[in-house]
Every structure is written in C-alpha cells, then in structure tokens.
N, C-alpha and C positions, 0 to 999 in steps of 0.2 A: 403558442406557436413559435414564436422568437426568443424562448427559455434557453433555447437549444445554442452553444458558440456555433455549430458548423451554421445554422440559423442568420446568426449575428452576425460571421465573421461574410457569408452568401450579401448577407445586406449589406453592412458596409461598403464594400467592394463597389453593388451596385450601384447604391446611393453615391459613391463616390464617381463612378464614371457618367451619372445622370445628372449629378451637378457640372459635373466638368462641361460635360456635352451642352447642357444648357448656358451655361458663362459661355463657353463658346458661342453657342448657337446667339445666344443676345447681343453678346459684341458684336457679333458679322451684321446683325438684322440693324441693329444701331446704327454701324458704321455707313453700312449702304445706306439707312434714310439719312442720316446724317452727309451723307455725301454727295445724294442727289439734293437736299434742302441747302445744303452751303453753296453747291454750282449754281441751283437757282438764283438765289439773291447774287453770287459773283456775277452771272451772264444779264442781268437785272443792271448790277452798279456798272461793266462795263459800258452798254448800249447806252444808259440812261444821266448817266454821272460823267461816267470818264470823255463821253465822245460827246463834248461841247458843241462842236460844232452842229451834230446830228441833232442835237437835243433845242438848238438854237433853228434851225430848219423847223422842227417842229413847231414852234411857236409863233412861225415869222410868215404872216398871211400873203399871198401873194395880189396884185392889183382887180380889183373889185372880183376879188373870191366870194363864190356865191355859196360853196358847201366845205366847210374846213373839215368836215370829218372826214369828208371820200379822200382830200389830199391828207389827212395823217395817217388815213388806212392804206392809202397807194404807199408814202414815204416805210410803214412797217414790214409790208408786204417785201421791200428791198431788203431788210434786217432780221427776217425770220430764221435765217442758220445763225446767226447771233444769239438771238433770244432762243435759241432752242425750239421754236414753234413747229410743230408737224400736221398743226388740225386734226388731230385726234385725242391724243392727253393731254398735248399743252396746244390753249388759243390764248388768240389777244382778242379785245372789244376795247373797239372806242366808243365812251357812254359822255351822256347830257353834261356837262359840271355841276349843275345846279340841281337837275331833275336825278340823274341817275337814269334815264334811259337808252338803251342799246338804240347806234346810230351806225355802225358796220364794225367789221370786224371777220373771223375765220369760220366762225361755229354760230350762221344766224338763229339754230333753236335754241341752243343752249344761252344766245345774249339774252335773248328773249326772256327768261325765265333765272337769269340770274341773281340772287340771293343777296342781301345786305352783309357783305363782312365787314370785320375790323378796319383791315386796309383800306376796303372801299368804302367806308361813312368817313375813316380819316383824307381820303383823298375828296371827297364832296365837300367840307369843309375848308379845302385849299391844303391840307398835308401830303406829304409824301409816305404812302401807307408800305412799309417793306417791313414788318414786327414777323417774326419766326416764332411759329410754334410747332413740335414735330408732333405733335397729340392729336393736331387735325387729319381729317384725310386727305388734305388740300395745299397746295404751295400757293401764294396768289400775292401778287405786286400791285400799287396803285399810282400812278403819277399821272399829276393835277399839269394842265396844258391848259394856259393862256394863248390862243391865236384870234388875235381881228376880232377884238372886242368880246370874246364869246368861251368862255369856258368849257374847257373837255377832258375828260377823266380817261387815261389807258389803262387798262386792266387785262393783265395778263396773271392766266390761271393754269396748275398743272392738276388733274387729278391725281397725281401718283401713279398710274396704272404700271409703269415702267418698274418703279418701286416693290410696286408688289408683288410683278410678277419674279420679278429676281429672290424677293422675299420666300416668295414659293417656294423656288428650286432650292434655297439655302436649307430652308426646314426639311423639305424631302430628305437632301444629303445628311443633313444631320443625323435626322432620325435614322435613317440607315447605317451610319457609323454609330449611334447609341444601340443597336438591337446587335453589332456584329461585337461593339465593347460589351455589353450585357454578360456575351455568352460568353466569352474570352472569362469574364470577374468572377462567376460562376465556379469555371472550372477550377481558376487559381485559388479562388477562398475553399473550395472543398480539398487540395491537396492540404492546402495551410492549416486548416481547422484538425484534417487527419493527425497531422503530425502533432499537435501543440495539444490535444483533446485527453489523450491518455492518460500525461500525469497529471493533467488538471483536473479531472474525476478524481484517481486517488487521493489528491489533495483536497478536495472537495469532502470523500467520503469523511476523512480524517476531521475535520472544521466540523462539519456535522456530531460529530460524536463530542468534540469538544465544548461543542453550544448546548449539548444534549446533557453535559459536567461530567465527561469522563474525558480525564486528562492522563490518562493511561497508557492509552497506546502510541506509540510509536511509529510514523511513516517510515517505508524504503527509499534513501535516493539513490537514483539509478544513475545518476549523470550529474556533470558538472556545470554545467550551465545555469543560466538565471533562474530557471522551474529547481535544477536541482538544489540550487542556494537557498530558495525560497523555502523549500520542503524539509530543509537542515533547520532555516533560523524557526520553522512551526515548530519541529519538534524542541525547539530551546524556548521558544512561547510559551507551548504548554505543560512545558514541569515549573516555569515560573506562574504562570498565571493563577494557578488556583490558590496560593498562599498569596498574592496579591489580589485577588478579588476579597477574601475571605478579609484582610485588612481593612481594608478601602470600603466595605458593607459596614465591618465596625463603627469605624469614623465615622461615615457617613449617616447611619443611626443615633448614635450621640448627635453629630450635630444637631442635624434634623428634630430630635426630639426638644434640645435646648432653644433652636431658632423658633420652632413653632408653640412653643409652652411660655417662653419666659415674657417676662409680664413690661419689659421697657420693648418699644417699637425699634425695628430696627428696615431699613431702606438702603439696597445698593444700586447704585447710578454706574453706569458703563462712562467712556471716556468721553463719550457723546449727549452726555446727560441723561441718554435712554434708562428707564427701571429694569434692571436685571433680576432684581430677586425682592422680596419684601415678607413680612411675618404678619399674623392676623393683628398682633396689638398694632404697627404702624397704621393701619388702615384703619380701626376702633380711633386708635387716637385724632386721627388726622380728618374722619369723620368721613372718605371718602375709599372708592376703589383706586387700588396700586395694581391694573395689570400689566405684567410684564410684556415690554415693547409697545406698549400703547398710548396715546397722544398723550396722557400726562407726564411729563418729564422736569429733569431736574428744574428747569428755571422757573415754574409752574410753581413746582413748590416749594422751592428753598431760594431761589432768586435772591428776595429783598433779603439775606441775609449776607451770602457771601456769592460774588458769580462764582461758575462752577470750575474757571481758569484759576481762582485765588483759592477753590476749597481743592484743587488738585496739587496746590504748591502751595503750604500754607503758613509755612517759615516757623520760625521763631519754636512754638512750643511743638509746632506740628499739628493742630489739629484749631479747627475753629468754634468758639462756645456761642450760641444765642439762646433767645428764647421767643415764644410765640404765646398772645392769649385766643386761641380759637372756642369758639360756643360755650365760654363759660370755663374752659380749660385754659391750665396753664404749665405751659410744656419748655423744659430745659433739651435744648439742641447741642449735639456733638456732632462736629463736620471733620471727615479723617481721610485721607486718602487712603488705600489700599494699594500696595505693591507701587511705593512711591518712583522709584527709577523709571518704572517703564509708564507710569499714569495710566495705569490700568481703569481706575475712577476710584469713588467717592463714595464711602458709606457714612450713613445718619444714622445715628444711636435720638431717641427720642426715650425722654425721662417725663413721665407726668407726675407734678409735682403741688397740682392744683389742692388736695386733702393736705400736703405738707404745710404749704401755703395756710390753707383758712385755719389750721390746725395752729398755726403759729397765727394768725390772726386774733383768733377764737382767745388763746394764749392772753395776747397783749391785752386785750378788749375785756377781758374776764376778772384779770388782777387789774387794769385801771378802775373796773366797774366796782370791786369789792372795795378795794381800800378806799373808793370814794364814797361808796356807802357805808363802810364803817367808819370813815374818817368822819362823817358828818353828827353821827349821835356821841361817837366820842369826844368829839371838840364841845357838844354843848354839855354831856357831862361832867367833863373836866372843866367845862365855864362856870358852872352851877358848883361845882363841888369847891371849887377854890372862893366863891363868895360866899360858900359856908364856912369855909375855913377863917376867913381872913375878918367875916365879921361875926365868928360865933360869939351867941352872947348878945350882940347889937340891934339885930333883925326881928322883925316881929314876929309871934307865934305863925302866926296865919301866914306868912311870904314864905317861910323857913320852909313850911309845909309842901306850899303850891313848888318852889325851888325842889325838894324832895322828888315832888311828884314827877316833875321835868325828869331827873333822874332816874326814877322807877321805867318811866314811859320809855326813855331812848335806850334805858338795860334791855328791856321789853323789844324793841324794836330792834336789837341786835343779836338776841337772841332768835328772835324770827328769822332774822336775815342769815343766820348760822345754820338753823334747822334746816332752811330750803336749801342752803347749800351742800348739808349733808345728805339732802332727799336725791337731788341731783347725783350728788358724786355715789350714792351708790346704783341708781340708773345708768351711768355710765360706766361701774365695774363690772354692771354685770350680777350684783348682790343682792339688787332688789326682785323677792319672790313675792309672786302673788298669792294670798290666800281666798281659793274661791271660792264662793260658797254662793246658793239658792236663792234669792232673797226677791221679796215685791218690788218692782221701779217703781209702781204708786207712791208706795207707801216711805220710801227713801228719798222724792221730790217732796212730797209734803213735809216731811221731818228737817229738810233743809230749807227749806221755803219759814218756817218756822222758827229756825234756829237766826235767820235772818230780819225773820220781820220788826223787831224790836229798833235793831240799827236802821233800817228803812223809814220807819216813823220818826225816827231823830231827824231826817232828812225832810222829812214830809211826804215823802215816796208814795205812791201806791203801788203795792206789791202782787199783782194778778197773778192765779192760775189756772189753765186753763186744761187740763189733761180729758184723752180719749177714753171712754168708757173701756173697764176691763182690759187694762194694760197688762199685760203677763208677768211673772217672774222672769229673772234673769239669772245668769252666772255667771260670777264677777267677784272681785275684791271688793266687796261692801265700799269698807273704809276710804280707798282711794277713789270710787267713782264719787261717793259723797264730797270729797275734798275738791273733785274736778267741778263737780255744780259749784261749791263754793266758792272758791276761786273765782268761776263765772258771775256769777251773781254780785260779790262783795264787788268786783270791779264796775257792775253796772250802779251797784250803789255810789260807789267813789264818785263814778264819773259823770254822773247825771246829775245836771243841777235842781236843786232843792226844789220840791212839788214835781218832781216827774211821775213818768209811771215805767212799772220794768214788769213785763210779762215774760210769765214764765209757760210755757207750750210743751207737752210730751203725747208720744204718738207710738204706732205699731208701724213696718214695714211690711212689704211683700213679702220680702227677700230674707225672713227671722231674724230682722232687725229691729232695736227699737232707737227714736230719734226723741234730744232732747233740745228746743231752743231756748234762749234769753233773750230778748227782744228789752229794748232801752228809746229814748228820747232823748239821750245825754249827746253830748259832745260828741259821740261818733269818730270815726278813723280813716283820714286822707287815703284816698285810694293807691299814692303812688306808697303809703306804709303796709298796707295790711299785709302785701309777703314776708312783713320781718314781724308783724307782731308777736309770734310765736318764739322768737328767740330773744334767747336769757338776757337779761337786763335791758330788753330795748322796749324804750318809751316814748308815745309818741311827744309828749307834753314831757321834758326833765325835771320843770321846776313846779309843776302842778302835781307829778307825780308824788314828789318827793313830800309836797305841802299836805297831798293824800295818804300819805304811810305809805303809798309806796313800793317798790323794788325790784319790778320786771320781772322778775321769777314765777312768778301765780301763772300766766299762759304756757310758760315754757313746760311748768311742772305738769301742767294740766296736759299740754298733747304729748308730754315722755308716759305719762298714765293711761291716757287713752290708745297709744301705738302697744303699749303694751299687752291689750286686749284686742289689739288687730281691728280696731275704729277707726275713726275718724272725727277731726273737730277740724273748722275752717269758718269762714265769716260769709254769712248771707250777702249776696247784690241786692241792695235795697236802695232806694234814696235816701238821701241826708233828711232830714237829722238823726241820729241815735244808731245802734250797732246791735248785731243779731247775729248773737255766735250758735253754733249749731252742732250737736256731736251726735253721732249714729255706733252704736254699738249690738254686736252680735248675741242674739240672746242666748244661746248656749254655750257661750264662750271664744275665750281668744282662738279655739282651735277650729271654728265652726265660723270664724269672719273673712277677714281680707288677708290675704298671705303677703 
C-alpha cells in the first residue's frame, strides 16, 4: 500500500502535521498543569511562608482555648481567596497531628475519608509536606501546626478538576485543527507527488533493467533540474558500470578463493577491535569461532600481545611479531595495520608452525641420540683395539680373544643400530612396500615364540602361550609382523628380571580382527612415559637400556609396521608390576582395517 510515492509523499505530510499538532497539543496540556501546579504551591508559599504573621496567629492558642481546631478553621475560612479554596475542587482540612483524623475543615465527607499521601505522612511526622508531582491526579499541601500544646496538620487539597476541564477544551481544539491540517496535507502531497512522479518512474524503469544487466539503453532528459541531472549522471553510470562490475567480480574471486583456501589464518579487527572478516584456517587454528561483530574481539584474543592502540601504530618495522602455544600448537603471529593513516584496524596473519618445530626438535634429538649411540660402541672398540695394538704380542691368548670378542659384539651392535636406522628412514620416504601374502597367526606366534625361547632360559624366564583355538589366517607382510612380535617379546625378555614369566596371548575379534598380547612381570613403565614410549630412541631407563643392548628403535619400528597395516599397538592399563603391549590387526589386510 505505501510502495506507492503519491502513498508516501500523502503520509509524510500527514504524519508531519499529526506530530506537529501533538507537540503542540502536549506543550499546552503541560503548560496548563504545569501552571496550575506551580500557582498551587506559589498561593501555598505565599499564605503559609511569606505572611508570618498569619502563620504565627495560627500557632498562637488563645486563653484557656478549649478547641484549637474550630479557631484554625475560622482563622482559614478568612484566607480562602488566597489559598484558592472554592469547596469544590480545592478544600482545606484541619487533621489530628498525631492521629491524622479530620477535625473541620470545608468538604466534611471527603475529610472523612481522606487517604494517606506523601505530604501528609510527611506532615504527621512534623514536616512540611509541599513535594510536586504532576503524574498524580492530585495537588495537595501539608503544614504541621503546633497550637496550645496539641498538634495539628492543614491539609489542603486540589483535585485538578479545573485542570482537566481546560485540558478538555485544549484536545477538542486540537483535534479539530489536526482533521482541518489532515486535509489541507492531503491535498498538497497529491499535487507534489503529481508533478515529481513522472520522471521518477522513467528513471525507475531505466534501474530496473540495469539491475536486470542490461546496460544499454539510454534515458531521455527532459529538463534541467535535479531529476534531470540525475537522469544525465544514470545514463553515465551505466556505460561505466558493467566494465567495473565485471573487474571488481574478478578481484574479488581471486581473493576470495586465496583468503578462503590458503592454509596460514588470517583475522581482520576494525578500528574498534571488532572482527570484520576472518578465514576457516584462523578459526581451525585458534581452536575457536571468529564471527564477525560478535563478542569476541581484538583484546580477547590478541591482548596479551600488543593492545590494539600499539598494533594500530606500530613504529619502527611496521608491524608486530609474537607467538602463542595454544592445545598443543604453536603459532607465530604477525600484527599489521591496514590503511595506516586513516587506522582503519588491524590484521593477524597467523603462521602454524608447531610440525616445523617438532620437526626441528625431532632433528636435534635424532642426531644427539645417534652419535651417542654410535659414539658408545665406538669408543670401546677403539679402546679394545688400541690395547691390542699397544700390547700385541704381550697378552694372553685367552684376554686377546675375550678383547676381540668385545669388538665383534659392539661391530654387531652398530651395525643393528644402522639397520633400524635404515628400516626407519625408508618408512619415512615412503619406500618401504609391503609384501602380503596369506599366512597362519598360529603358526607365526609359535615360530617366534620359539625362536625366542632359548634366550628366555638364559634368563630363567618362563616363556607361556596361550592362543584361541582356530585362529585364522591373515594378510599381511609375514616378515614384518614377525619382527613386530619380536621386538615385543626381546624387550620383555630384557626387561624382566631373571625368573620371570612373559605370557604370550592371541585372539580373534568381532570386527575381523585378530589381537596379539605380551604380558611380562618386569619392570614395567611409569605412567606419566608410556605416551612416548613409542618414539624413536626414548627410553625409559638410559643406562639399563643401554647395559641391555639396547637402542629405542624396537617400539618405534614396531608401530611404523603395524600403522602400515592400518592396526594398532598401545600399552594395556594394568597394575604394576610388569607391561602388556597389545597389537590388533585386520585380517584381510591393511585395506580392510582402520583408515
């Protein structure tokens, strides 16, 4: 209905002359209670304030006065064209001081039954109750009269009627001058709307077809005025606009596609620290929601690095660097103003750098751990080899030998330590393929179990097995699952002190899985290690390790094997003493496990 200008231009008008009329119509209605309520209290302060003398008459008992109220009702009765008093809208009452009962006055039904106000609880109390409020229906005055030992409360009250009836007339009038403006606004917004209507259709039509993408045609201007100018600078809009839309979509698809794909977070802050814009990696990294305009803002999150006054002005190189460790990440921050002169705000470039990190950790930790494992069999080879040197000839057949043997052993022992490393580093190219093939679980527990048992008895071990009847075949790289038992196994031999026992357990799953555990009595592994046992050189024990051959690699190798089959190996919750490693593999294969 109000689509229409001749519509809009009829309303305004209206609305224009209905607000008027009402600001009008309010001020008068105001001013009138406003100017009977200020003459009240003025005709109030005059009688009661100003004319001491009168007020001093009222207090002042006259010789063995037997009814002081009849004399302060006679003394008002003198001063009712002062007070304004008429016994109809405005009376007075003279009341108890103490009690608050009606004792005479002009209006004896309404004493009767008058009502506890403001004024008059403050005037029972001994105040002088004259507090203004024009929101009541009511004017009312309290003054507190000491006469002849006996307290007495005047109370004079106006109900407004006077007020309202003028209030009346005022509305009436108004309203009658809003219904004669109405029709007057009426008239004039339809000649107005006529005349302004015409070329603002054609201009209209013209927009429409331009919003529609045809930027073709051409408006008439008929006229030189402001619709004509307007209608001049459309048609110079629309032979520019479509070569600028058609730019500004480019752009803005590039960006768009680079802000949303690229893989460092990026966060823009308004001048106000509010989020204006942000990309899915900020929010990935930062582990939370960034919506735009919404309570989280710049101090929230970037705060404790730079406030957002110092990253809007940030001197020197221009932009500010930090860094954050949030759940395990660790994030290099760029703080930069944007559109420096005006401080338009603040954008965060967020760089995760947590893999670069452990990568460089992994790095230092890997070459400290090798060259101190090879550093160790080499120094006692080179110890051993030089006291063959220095006393060949000298030494006894039998020492010359055991010293040999030392040397065999720690050749031996660096050549293992070579092997894993090479097993490793081709797990990590990428170069290690698995060859699968069919084969029994039984029958490949027992064959390692076997291959073991001989070193177990050197220990004094008891080597148990305990397998499910009719275990299946599996599909799998023989070789490497066999390597993964041993591994498991030689370490419970290591670590178990002599006479233990190491149970060996294998099983079917639901889920065409089969599960293999090692269960030991040995030394066992502190609970705040077992998340690291698994990587490469870490040991819980350094110097027991090493007294055991040794070398952290045996776990590490063992779950790079088993992930490769899409398993699983992890450490049972059990109580101390001893450790119960546990591996579950798919029986059809890596392709047929855990993704």
């Amino acid at each position: 209905m109000f689509r229409s200008l001749h519509m809009k231009l009829m309303l305004i008008m209206t609305l224009l002359i209905v607000s008027l009329m009402t600001v009008v119509g309010a001020f008068l209605v105001n001013s009138v209670s406003g100017y009977y309520l200020n003459q009240f209290y003025s005709q109030m302060q005059v009688v009661f304030q100003n004319d001491a003398d009168f007020f001093h008459d009222l207090e002042t008992a006259g010789p063995e006065e037997e009814n002081g109220a009849r004399q302060i009702d006679e003394m008002l009765r003198t001063r009712t064209g002062d007070l304004g008093v008429d016994g109809l809208s405005r009376n007075y009452y003279v009341l108890d001081g103490t009690t608050g009962a009606y004792l005479a006055g002009t209006n004896d039904t309404e004493g009767l039954t008058l009502e506890l106000t403001h004024n008059l609880s403050a005037a029972l109390i001994g105040e002088v109750g004259d507090d203004s409020d024009p929101a009541l229906s009511y004017m009312d005055a309290a003054i507190p009269i000491h006469r002849g030992g006996r307290d007495y409360v005047i109370y004079i009250k106006d109900n407004k009627q006077a007020v309202q009836s003028l209030t009346s007339q005022l509305v009436t009038l108004i309203l009658e001058a809003l219904a004669f403006g109405i029709v007057i606004s009426v008239l004039l917004s339809f000649l107005l709307s006529k005349t302004l209507i015409t070329p603002i259709e054609r201009l209209t039509e013209g927009a429409e077809e331009v919003a529609s993408g045809d930027f073709s045609r051409k408006l008439e201007v008929d006229s030189r005025d402001e619709i004509g100018v307007l209608t001049s600078t459309f048609n110079d809009m629309a032979r520019q606009l479509q070569n600028t839309l058609q730019e500004v979509e480019n752009e803005r698809n590039k960006l768009g596609t680079l802000f949303l794909h690229m893989t460092d977070g990026v966060v823009a802050f308004g001048r106000d620290g509010a989020i204006i814009q942000s990309n899915p990696a900020a929010e990935e990294m930062l582990g939370r929601a960034l919506p735009i305009g919404g309570a989280v803002d710049y101090e929230a999150l970037f705060g404790d690095i730079a406030p957002l006054a110092q990253a809007l002005e940030p001197g020197g190189l221009g932009f500010i660097a930090g860094s954050r460790e949030l759940e395990g990440r660790s994030l290099e921050l760029l703080l930069a103003p944007f559109d420096r002169d005006h401080q338009a705000g603040v954008l965060v470039v967020i760089h995760d750098v947590t893999e670069r990190n452990k990568t460089e950790e992994m790095r230092k930790e890997f070459v400290a751990n090798v060259s101190h494992e090879l550093r160790t069999p080499l120094t006692n080879i080179h110890s051993y080899a030089e006291t063959l040197v220095d006393s060949a000839g000298a030494l006894p057949p039998e020492m010359e030998r055991n010293f040999l043997n030392v040397i065999l052993s720690e050749s031996e022992r660096m050549a293992h330590i070579v092997q894993d490393l090479l097993t490793l580093s081709r797990f990590d190219s990428g170069k290690s393929e698995l060859n699968l093939t069919t084969f029994s679980f039984a029958e490949t527990i027992e064959t390692m179990v076997n291959a073991n048992r001989l070193e177990a008895q050197r220990h004094g071990h008891t080597l148990a097995v305990n397998l499910e009847p009719a275990l299946p075949c599996i599909t799998a790289d023989r070789e490497r699952i066999t390597q993964v038992m041993m591994n498991i196994v030689s370490n419970s031999i290591k670590y178990t002190p002599d006479g233990g026992t190491i149970q060996v357990s294998a099983g079917r799953m639901k889920d065409k899985k089969v599960w293999l555990e090692v269960s030991d009595d040995g030394i066992g592994i502190p609970e705040k290690d077992r998340e690291r046992i698994f990587e490469r050189f870490y040991r819980v024990d350094k110097a027991r390790s090493r007294e055991s051959g040794g070398t952290g690699l045996g776990l590490s190798i063992a779950k790079e094997i088993v992930d490769q089959h899409k398993g699983e190996i992890f450490i049972v919750d059990k109580p101390q003493p001893g450790l119960t490693v546990r591996v579950e593999l798919p029986m059809e294969g890596p392709g047929h496990g855990k993704a």
